[in-house]
N, C-alpha and C positions, 0 to 999 in steps of 0.2 A: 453535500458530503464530498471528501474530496478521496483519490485516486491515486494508490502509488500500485502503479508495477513491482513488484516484486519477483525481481531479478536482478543479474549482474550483467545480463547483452544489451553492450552497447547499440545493436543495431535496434533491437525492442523496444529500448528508451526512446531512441532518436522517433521512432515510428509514432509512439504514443504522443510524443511534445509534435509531430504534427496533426496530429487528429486533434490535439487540443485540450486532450483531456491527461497533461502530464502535472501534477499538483508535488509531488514527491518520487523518493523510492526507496525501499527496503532491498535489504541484501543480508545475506549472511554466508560465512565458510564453505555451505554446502554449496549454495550457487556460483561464489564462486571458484568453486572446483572444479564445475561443469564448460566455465569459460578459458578456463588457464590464465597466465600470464601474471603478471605483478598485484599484489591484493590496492598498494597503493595507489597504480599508474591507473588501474580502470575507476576504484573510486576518484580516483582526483576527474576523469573523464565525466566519472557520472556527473559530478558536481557542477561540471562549466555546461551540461546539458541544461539542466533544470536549476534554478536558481531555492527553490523549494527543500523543504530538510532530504537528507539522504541519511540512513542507518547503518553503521559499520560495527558487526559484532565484533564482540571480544571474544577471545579463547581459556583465558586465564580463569584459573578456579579461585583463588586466592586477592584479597582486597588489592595486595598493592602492586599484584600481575595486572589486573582488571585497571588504577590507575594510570598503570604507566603505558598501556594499551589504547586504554579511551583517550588520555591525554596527544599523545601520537596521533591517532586518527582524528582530533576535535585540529588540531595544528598542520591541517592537510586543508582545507578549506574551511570558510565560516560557515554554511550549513551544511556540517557535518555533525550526526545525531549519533551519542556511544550508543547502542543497544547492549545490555546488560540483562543475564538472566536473574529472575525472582527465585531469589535462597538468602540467608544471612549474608552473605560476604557479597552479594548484587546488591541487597540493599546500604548495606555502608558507602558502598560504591557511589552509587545515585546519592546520596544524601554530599558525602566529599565533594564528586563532581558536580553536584549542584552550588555548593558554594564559590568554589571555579567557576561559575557561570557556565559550564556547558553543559548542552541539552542532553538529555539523555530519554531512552526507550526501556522501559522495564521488559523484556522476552518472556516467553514460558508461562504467562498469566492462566491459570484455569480457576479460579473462583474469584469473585467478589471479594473476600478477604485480604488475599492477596492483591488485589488493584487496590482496596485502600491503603496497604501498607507502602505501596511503590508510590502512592501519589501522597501520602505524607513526607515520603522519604525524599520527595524532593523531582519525582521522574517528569519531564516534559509528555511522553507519550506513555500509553499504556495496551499493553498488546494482549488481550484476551486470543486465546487458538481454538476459534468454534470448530472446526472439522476435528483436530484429535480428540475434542466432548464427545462430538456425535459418534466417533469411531468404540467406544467405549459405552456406549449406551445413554450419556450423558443428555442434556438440552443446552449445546454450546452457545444459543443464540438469548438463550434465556441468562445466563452469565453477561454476555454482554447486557444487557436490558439494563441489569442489578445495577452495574460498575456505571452504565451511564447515569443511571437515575441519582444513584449517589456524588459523582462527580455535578452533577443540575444541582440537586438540593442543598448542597453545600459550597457551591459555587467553587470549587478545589480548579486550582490552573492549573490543568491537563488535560491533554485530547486523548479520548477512545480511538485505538487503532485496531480495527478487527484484522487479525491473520488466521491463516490455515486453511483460508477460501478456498472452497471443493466448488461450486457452482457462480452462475450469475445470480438462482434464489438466494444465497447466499449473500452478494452484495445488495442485494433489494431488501431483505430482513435486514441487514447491518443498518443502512439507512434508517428504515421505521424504528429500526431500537434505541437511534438516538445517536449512533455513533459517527465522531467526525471523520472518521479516515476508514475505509478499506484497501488494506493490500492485496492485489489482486497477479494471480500471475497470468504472463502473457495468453495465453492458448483460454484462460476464463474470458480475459479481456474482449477477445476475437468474438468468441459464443455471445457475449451483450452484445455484440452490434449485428448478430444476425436475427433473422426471424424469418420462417417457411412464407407467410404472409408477402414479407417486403420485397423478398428475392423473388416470388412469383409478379408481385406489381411491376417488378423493373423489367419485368421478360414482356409482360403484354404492354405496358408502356411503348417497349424499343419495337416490339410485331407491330402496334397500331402506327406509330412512325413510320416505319420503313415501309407498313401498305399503301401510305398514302404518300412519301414522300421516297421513297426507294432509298438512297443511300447517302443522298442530302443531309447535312448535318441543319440543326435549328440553327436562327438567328433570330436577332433579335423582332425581323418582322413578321417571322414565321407563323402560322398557326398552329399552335398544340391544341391536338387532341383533347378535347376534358372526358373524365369520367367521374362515375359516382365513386 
């Protein structure tokens, strides 16, 4: 399954594509609000980080605000993805922009019905919001399940993009449900790579070194310590 940060910090991106695990990104208005400066200049940034899709909302409520918007931002770089929200005048959108050949992201997804209607309509991604489910009493993960099972069984060309990630269970359910892509934001990303466990190995790892070797760094002739 693959991995977009979702965010607009430059610096979070750049951190992700060296850890290795940078596949895409999502972004929208509200993030970046959070960063300031030109909506264009930081997308066109994100785009020469990662060569993978990148998502640039639209604001427009209306079809041919939503074109002339997604059009704009698809004309900033080649993996650039319109994200458009799920209502009537998103789906025209996606269906138009689809014949334009640019990719787009259906937003706002909360049922199954609605991801069939955006992956008729033409959308490259499909973005179910498991956390705003579950904030409502919903089974947001059971939504995703549906949308991917359906997009399998009828083999529909589009990827499942889980958003609204509240946790790391979270990206681990998205995985087993089938789905190609989690958006994950930075501070979730951070939480997957710890564990009480590993952090405790590296401490007695470094004490057993340093008792027997004091402050010497390994080499390659060194002897490490084994343990069970």
């Amino acid at each position: 399954m693959k991995l977009f940060p979702d965010t607009a910090d430059i610096d979070a991106i750049r951190q992700a594509a060296r850890w290795g695990v940078l596949d895409g990104v999502t972004t929208n208005p509200t993030l970046f609000a959070k960063v300031g400066g030109s909506y264009d200049d930081v997308l066109t940034q994100i785009c020469r980080i990662t060569p993978g899709p990148v998502s640039a909302e639209v604001v427009a409520e209306e079809v041919d605000g939503m074109l002339r918007e997604g059009r704009h931002f698809a004309a900033l770089a080649p993996n650039v993805v319109v994200k458009v929200p799920m209502c009537e005048a998103g789906l025209e959108a996606i269906a138009r922009l689809a014949h334009e050949h640019v990719m787009t992201n259906c937003t706002l997804i909360f049922s199954a019905n609605q991801g069939l209607l955006a992956a008729k309509a033409g959308a490259s991604f499909l973005s179910p919001f498991v956390g705003r489910l579950d904030d409502i009493n919903e089974d947001g993960m059971e939504t995703v399940r549906d949308i991917a099972a359906i997009v399998r069984l009828h083999g529909l060309p589009v990827e499942v993009l889980v958003a609204s990630i509240r946790s790391p269970r979270h990206v681990t359910e998205a995985a087993l449900a089938g789905a190609h892509i989690a958006t994950v934001p930075n501070e979730v990303l951070r939480r997957m790579i710890r564990h009480p466990l590993t952090e405790a190995g590296i401490v007695r790892f470094r004490q057993d070194w340093q008792a027997v070797h004091g402050g010497a760094r390994p080499t390659a002739a060194s002897a490490i310590p084994q343990h069970a």
